[in-house]
Backbone as CSV, one residue per row, in Angstrom:
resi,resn,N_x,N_y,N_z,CA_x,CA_y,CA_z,C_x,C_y,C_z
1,UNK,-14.339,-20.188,27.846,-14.889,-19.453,26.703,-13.783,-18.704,25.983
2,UNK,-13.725,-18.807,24.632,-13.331,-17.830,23.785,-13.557,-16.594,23.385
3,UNK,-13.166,-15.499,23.069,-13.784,-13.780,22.479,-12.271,-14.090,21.546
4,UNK,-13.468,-13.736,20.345,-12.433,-13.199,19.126,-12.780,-12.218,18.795
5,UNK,-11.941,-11.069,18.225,-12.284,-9.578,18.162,-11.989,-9.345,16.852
6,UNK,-12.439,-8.762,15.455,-11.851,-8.875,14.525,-12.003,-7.529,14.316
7,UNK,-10.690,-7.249,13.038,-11.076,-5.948,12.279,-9.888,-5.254,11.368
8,UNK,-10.295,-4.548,10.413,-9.762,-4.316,9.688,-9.978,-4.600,7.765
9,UNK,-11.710,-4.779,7.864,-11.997,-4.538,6.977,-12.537,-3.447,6.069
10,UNK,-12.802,-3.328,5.019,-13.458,-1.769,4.009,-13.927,-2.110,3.009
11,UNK,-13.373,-0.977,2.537,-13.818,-0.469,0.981,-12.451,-0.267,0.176
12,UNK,-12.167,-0.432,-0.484,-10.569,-0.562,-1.175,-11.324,-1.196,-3.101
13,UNK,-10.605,-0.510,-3.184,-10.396,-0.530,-5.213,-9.563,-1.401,-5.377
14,UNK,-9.751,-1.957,-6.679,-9.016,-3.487,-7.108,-7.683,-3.106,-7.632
15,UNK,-6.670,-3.994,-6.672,-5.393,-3.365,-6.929,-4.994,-3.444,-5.410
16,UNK,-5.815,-2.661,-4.456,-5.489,-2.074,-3.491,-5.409,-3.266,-2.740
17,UNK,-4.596,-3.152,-0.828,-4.698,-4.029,-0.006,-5.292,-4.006,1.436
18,UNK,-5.928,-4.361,2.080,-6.279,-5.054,3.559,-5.087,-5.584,4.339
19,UNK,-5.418,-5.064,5.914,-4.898,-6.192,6.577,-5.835,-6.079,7.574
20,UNK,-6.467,-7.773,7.645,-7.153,-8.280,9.005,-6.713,-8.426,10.196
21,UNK,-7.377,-8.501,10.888,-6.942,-8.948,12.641,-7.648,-9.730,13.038
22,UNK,-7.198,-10.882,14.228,-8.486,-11.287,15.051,-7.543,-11.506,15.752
23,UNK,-8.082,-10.765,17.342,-7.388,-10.824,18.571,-8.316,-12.096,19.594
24,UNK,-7.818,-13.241,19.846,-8.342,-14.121,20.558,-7.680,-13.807,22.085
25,UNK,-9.010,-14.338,23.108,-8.927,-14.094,24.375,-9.832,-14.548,25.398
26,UNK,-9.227,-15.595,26.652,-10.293,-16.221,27.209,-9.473,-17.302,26.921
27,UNK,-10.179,-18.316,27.347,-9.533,-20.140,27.583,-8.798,-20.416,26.237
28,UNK,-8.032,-19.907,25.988,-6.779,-20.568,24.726,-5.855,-20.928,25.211
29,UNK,-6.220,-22.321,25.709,-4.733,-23.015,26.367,-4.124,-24.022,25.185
30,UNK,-5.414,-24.087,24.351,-4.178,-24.896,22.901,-4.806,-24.587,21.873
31,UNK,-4.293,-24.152,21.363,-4.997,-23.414,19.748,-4.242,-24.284,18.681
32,UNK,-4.761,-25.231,17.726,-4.492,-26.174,17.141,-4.330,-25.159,15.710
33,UNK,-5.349,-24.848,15.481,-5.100,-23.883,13.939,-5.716,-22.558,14.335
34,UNK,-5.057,-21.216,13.368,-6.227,-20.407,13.253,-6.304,-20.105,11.571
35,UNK,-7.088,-19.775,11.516,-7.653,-20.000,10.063,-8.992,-18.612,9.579
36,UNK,-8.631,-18.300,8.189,-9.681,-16.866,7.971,-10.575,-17.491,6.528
37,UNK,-12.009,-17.560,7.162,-12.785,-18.088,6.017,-13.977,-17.177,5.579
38,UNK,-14.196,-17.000,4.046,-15.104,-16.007,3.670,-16.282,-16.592,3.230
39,UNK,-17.273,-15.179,3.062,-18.642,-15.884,2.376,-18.991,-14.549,1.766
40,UNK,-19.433,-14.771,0.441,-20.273,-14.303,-0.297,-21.489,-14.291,-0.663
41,UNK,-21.887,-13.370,-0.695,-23.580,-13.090,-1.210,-23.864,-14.259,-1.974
42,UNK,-25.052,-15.370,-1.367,-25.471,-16.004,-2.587,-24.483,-17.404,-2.190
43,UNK,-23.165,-17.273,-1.594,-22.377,-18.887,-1.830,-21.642,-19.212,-0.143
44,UNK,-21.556,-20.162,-0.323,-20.588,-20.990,0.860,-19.876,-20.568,1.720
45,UNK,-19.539,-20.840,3.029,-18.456,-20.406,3.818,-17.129,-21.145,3.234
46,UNK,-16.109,-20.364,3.052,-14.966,-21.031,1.888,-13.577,-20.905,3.048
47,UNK,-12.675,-21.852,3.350,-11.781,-21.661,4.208,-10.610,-20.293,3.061
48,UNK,-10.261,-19.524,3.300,-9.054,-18.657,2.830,-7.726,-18.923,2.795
49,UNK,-7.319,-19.144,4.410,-5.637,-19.485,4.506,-6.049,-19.702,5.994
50,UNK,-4.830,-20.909,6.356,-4.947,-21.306,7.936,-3.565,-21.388,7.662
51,UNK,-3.249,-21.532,9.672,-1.748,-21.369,10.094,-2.038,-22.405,11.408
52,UNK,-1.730,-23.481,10.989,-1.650,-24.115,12.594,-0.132,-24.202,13.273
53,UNK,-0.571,-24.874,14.688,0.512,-24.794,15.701,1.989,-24.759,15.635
54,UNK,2.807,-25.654,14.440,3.491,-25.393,14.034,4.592,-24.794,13.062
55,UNK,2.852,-23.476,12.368,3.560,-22.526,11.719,3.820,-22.742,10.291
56,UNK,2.487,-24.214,9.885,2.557,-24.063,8.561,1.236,-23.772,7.936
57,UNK,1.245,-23.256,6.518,0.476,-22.152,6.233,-0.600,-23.313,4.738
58,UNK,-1.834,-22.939,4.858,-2.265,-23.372,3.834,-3.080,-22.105,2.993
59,UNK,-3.200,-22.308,1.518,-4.140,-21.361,1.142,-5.162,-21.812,0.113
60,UNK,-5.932,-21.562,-0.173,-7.050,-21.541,-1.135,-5.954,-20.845,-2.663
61,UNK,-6.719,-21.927,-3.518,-6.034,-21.302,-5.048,-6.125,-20.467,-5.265
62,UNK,-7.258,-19.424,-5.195,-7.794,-18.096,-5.350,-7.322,-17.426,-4.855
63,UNK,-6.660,-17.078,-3.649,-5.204,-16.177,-3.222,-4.200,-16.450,-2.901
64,UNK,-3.639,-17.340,-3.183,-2.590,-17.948,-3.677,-1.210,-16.893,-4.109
65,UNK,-0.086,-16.611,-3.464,0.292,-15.819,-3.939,-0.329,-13.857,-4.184
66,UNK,-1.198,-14.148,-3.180,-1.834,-12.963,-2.828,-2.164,-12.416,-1.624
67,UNK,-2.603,-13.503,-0.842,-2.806,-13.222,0.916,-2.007,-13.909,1.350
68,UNK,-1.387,-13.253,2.567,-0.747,-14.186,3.602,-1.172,-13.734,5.148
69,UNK,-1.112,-14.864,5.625,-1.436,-15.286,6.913,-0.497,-15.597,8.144
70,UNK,-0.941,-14.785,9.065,0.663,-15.011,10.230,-0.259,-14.461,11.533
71,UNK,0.688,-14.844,12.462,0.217,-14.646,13.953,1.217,-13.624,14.707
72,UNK,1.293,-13.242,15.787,1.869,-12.514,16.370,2.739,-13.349,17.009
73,UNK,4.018,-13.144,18.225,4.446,-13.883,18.452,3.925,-15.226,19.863
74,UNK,3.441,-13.956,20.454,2.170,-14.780,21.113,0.921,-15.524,21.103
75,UNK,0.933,-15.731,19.851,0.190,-16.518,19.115,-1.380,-16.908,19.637
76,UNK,-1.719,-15.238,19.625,-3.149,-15.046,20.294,-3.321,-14.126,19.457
77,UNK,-2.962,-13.390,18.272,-3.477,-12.656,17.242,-2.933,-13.416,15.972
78,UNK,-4.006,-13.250,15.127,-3.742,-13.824,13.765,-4.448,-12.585,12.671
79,UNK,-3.606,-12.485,12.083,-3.299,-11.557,10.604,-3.467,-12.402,9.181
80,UNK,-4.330,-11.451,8.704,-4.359,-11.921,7.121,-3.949,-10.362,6.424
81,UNK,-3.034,-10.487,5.713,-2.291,-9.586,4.983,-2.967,-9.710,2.948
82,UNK,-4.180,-9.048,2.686,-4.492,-9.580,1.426,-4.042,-7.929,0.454
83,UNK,-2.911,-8.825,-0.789,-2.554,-7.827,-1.418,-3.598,-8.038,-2.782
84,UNK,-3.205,-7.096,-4.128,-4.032,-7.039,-5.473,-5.144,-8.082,-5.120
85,UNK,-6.201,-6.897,-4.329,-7.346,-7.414,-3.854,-8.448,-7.331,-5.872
86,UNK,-9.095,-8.634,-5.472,-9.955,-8.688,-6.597,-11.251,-8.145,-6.087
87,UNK,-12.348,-7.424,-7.081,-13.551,-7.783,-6.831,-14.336,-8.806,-6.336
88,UNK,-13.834,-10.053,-7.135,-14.404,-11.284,-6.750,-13.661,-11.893,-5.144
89,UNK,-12.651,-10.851,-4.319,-12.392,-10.621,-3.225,-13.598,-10.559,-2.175
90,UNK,-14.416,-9.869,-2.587,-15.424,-9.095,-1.774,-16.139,-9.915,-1.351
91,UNK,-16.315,-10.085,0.327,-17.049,-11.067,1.303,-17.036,-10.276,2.657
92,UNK,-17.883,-11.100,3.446,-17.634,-11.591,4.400,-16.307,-12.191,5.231
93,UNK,-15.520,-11.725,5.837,-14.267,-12.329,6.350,-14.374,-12.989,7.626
94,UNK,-14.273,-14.516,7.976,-14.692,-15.178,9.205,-13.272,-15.241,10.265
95,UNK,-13.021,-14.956,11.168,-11.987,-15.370,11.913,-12.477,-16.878,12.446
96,UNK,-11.314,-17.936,12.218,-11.942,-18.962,13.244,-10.844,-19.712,13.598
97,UNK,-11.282,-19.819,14.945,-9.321,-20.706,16.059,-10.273,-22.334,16.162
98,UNK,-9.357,-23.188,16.030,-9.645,-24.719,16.648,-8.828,-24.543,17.974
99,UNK,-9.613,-24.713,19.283,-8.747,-24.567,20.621,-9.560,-25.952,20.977
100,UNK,-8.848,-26.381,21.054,-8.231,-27.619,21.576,-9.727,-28.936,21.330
101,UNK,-9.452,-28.360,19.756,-10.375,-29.478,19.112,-12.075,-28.718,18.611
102,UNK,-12.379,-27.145,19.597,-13.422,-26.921,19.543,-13.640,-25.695,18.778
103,UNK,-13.749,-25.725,17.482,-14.227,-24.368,17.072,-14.883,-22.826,17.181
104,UNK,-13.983,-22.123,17.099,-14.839,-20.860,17.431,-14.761,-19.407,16.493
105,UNK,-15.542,-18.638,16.526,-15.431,-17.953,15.390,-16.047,-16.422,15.967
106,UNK,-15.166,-15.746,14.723,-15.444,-14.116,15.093,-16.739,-13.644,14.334
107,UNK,-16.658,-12.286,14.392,-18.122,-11.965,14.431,-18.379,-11.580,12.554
108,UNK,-17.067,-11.545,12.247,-17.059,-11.163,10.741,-16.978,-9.758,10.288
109,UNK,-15.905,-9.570,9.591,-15.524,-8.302,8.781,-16.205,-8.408,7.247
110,UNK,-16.623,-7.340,6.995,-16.746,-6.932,5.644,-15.618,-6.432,4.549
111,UNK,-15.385,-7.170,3.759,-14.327,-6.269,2.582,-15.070,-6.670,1.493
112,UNK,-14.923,-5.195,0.769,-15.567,-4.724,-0.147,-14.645,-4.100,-1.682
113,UNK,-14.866,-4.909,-2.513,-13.346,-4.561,-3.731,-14.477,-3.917,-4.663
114,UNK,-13.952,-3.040,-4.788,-14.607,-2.327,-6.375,-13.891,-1.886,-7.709
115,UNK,-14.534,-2.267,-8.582,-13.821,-2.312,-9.986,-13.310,-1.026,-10.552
């Protein structure tokens, strides 16, 4: 079994920045990607930015040059660093690891951007 622990979401004004956490723990003997996906009131679970095993990074157009994504060196915590947070920022934040093919996911942070 997996436990992902997340946190480090709020309330922050547009402009302002976040940084996420999700501390994974329990059977991670191969963690293929970890990856931070949001949802909004009303729409889709949307992938954000992933970092798999060998440390390369993908992002969604929409923060692009705005969030970045990194792990610790033990590569059992993963960080999302989101700067000139938008309103249209504001979700649901999903932590989720592929260990060793099988998906798993955190319990979800709230960030909240106001105009």
């Amino acid at each position: 079994q997996v436990q992902l622990v997340e946190s480090g979401g709020g309330l922050v004004r547009a402009g302002g920045s976040l940084r996420l956490s999700c501390a994974a723990s329990g059977n991670i003997y191969r963690i293929n990607s970890m990856n931070w996906y949001r949802q909004a009131p009303g729409k889709g679970r949307e992938l954000v930015a992933a970092i798999n095993s060998g440390g390369s990074t993908n992002y969604a157009d929409s923060v692009k040059g705005r969030f970045t994504i990194s792990r610790d060196i033990g590569k059992t915590t993963v960080y999302l660093q989101m700067n000139s947070l938008k309103p249209e920022d504001t979700a649901a934040y999903y932590c989720n690891l592929d260990v060793g093919g099988r998906p798993y996911w955190g319990q979800g942070t709230q960030v909240t951007v106001s105009s």
